[in-house]
MDAnalysis code that builds the backbone (N, CA, C; Angstrom):
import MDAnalysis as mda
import numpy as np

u = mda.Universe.empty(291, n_residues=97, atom_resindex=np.repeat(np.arange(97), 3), trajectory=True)
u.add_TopologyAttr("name", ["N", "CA", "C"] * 97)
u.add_TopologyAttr("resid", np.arange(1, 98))
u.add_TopologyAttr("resname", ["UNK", "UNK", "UNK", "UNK", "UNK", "UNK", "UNK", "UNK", "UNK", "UNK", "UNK", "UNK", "UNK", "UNK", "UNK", "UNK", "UNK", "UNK", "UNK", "UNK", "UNK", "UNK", "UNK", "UNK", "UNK", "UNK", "UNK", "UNK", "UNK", "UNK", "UNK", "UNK", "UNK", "UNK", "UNK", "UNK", "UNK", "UNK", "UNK", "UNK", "UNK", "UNK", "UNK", "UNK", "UNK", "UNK", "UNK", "UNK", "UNK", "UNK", "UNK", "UNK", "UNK", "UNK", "UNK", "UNK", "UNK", "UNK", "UNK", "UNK", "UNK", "UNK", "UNK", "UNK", "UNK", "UNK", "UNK", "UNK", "UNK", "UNK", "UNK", "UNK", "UNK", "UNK", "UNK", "UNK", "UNK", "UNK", "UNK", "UNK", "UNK", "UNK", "UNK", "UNK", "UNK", "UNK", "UNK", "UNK", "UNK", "UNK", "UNK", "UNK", "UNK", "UNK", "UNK", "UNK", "UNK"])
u.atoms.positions = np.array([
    [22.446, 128.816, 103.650],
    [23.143, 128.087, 104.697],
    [23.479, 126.669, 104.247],
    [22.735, 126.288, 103.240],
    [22.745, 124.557, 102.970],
    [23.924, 124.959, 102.104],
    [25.396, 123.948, 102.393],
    [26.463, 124.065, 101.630],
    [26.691, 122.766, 101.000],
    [27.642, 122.807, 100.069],
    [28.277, 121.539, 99.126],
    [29.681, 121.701, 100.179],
    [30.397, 120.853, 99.721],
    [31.996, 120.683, 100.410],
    [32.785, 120.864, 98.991],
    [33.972, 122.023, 99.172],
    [34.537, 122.626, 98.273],
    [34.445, 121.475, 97.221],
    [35.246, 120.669, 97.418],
    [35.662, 119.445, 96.408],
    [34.355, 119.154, 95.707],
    [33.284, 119.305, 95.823],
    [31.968, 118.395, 95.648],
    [32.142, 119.067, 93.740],
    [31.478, 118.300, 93.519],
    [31.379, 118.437, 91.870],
    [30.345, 119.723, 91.633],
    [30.451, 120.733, 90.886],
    [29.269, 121.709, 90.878],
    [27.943, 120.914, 90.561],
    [27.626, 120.287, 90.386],
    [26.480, 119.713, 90.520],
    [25.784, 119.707, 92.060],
    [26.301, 119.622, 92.635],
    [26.391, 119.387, 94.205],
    [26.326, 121.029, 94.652],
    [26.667, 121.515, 94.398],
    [26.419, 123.493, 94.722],
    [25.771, 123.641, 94.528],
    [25.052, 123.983, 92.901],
    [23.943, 124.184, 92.354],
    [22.821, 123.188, 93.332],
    [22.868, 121.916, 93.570],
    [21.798, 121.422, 94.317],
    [21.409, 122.425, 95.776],
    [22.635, 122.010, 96.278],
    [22.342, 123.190, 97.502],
    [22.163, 124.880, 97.681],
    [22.348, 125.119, 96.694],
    [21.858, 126.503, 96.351],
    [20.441, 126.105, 95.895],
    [19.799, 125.404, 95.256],
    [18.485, 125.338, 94.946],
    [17.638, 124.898, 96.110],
    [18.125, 124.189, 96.851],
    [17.602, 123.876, 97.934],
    [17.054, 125.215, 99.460],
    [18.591, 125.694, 99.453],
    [18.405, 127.092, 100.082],
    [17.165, 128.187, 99.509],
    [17.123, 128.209, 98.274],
    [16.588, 129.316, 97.750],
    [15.330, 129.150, 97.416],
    [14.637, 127.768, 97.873],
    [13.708, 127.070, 97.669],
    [12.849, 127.125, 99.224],
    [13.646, 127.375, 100.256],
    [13.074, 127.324, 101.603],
    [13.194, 125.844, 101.939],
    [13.200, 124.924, 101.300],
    [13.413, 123.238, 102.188],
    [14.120, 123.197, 102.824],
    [15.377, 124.050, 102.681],
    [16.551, 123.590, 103.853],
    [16.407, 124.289, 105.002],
    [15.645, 125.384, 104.708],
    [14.897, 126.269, 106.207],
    [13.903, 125.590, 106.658],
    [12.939, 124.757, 105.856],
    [11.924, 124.047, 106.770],
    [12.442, 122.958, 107.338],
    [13.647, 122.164, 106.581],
    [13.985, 121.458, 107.537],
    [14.923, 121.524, 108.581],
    [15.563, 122.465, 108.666],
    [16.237, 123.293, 109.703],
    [15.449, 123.081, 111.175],
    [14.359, 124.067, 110.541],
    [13.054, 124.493, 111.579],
    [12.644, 123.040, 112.134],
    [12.460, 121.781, 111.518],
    [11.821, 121.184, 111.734],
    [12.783, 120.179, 112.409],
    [14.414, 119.707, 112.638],
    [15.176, 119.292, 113.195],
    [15.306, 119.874, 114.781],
    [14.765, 121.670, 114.736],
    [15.746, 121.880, 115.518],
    [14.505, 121.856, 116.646],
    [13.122, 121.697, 116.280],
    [12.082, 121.583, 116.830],
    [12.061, 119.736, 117.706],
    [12.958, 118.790, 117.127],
    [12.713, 117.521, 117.369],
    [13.773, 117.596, 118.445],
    [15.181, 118.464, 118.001],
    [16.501, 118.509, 119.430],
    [15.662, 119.061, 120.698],
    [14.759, 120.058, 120.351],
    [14.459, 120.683, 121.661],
    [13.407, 119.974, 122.206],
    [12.895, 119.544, 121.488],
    [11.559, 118.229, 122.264],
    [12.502, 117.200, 122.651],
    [13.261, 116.779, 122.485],
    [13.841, 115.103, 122.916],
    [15.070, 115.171, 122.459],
    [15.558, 115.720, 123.096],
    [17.579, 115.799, 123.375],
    [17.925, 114.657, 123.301],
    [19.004, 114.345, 122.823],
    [19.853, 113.283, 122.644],
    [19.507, 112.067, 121.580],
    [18.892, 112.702, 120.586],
    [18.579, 111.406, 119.351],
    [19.425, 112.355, 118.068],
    [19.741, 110.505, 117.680],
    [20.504, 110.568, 116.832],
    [19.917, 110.835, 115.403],
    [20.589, 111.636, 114.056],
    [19.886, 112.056, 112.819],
    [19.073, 110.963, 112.528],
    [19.203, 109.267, 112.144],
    [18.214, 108.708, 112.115],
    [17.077, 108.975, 112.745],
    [17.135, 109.036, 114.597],
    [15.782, 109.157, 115.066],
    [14.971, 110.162, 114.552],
    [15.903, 111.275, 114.337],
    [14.878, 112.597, 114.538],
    [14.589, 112.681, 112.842],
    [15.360, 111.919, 111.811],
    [14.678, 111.615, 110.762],
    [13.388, 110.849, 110.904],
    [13.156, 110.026, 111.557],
    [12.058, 109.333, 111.590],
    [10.897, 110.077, 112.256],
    [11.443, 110.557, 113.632],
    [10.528, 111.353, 113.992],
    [9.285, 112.578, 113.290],
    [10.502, 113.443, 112.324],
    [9.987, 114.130, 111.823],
    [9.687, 114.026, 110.046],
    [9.373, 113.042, 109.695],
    [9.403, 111.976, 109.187],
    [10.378, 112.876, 107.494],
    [11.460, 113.292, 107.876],
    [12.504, 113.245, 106.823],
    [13.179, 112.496, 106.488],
    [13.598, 111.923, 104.856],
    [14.550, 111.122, 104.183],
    [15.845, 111.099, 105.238],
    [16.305, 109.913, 105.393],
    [16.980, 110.109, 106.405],
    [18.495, 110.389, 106.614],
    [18.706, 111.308, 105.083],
    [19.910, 111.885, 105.233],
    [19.526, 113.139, 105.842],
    [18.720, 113.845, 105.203],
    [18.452, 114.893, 105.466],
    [18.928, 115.735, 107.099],
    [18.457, 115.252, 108.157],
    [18.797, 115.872, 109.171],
    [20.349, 115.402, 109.386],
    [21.079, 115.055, 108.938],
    [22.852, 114.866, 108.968],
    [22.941, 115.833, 108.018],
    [22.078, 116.268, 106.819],
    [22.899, 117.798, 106.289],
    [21.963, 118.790, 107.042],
    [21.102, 118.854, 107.805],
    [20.571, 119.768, 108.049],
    [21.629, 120.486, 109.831],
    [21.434, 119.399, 110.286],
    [22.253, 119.477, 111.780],
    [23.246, 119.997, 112.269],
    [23.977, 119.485, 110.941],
    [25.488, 120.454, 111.796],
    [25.624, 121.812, 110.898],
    [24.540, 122.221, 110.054],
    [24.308, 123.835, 110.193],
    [23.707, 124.494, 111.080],
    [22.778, 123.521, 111.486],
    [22.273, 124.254, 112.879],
    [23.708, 124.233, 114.180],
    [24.188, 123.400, 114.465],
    [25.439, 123.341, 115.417],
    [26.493, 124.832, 115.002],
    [26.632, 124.893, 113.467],
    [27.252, 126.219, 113.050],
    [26.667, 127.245, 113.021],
    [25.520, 127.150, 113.146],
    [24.329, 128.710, 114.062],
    [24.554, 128.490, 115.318],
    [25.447, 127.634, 116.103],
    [25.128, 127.732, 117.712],
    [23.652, 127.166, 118.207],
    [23.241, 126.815, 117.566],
    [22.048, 126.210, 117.916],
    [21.615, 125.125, 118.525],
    [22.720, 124.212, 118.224],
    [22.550, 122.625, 118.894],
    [24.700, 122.434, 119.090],
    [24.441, 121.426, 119.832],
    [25.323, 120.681, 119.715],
    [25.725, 119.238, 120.043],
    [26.385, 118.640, 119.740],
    [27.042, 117.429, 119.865],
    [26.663, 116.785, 121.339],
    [25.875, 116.123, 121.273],
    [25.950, 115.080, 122.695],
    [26.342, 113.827, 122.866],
    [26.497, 112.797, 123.426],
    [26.987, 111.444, 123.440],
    [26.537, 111.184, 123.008],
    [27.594, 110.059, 121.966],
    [27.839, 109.007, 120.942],
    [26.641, 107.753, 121.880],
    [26.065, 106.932, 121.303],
    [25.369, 105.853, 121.788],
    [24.815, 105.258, 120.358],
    [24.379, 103.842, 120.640],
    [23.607, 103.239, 119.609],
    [22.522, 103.798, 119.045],
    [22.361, 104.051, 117.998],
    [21.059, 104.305, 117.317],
    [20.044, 103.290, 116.995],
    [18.922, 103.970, 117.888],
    [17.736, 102.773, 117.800],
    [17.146, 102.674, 116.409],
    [17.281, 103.003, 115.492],
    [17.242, 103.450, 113.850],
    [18.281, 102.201, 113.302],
    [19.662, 102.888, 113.369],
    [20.951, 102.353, 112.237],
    [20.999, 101.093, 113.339],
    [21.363, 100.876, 114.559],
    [21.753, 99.957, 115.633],
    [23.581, 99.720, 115.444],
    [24.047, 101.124, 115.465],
    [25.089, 101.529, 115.530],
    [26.030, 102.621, 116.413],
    [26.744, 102.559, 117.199],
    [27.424, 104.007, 117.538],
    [27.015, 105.278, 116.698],
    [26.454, 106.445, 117.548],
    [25.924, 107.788, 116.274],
    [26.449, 108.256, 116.918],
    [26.304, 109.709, 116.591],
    [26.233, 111.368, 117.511],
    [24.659, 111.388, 117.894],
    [24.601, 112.214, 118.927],
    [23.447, 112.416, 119.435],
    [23.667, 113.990, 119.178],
    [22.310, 114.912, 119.230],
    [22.470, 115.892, 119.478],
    [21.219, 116.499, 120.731],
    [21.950, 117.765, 120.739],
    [21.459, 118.160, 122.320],
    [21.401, 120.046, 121.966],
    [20.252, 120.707, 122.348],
    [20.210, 122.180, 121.828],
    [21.660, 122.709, 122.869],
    [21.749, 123.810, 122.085],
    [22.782, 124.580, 122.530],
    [22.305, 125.450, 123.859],
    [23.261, 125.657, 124.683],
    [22.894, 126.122, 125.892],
    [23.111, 127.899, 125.176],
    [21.688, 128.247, 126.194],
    [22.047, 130.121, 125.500],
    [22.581, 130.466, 126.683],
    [23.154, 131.236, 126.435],
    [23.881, 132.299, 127.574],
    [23.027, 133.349, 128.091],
    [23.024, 133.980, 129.572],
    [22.516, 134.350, 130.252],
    [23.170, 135.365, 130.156],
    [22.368, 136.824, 130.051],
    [23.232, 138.117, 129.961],
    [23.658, 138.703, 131.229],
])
């Protein structure tokens, strides 16, 4: 699931393929999507800090979870982290059969 962006230099594939195949990008998956559902609306800084990941990490981890349907996009607000306009995120609503 952890991708490079076409353009990215193969260096950048190979990373994220090692990463995938390594399980880190599943633990930190697991471990982002555990911080959206405890406390909706923080931005990748917070929930980097929270869960105490490098704090890119949950900005590549996040919007693969958003492309599993899993989370999504909530209001933009300052980040108590960067002290900037972010994205917030917020779990994805499941549907009721």
């Amino acid at each position: 699931m952890a991708l490079a962006r076409t353009a990215d230099p193969p260096t950048s594939h190979a990373a994220a393929n090692a990463i995938e195949r390594s399980g880190i990008a599943a633990a930190h998956r697991a471990r982002c999507l555990a911080a959206v559902r405890q406390s909706p609306g923080q931005t990748a800084a917070e929930i980097a800090r929270v869960v105490g990941l490098e704090r890119h990490a949950p900005s590549r981890r996040l919007p693969e979870l958003r492309d599993a349907g899993l989370v999504v996009n909530g209001p933009i607000r300052i980040c108590t982290v960067k002290g900037r306009r972010s994205l917030t995120w917020i779990p994805a609503q499941e549907t009721q059969p």
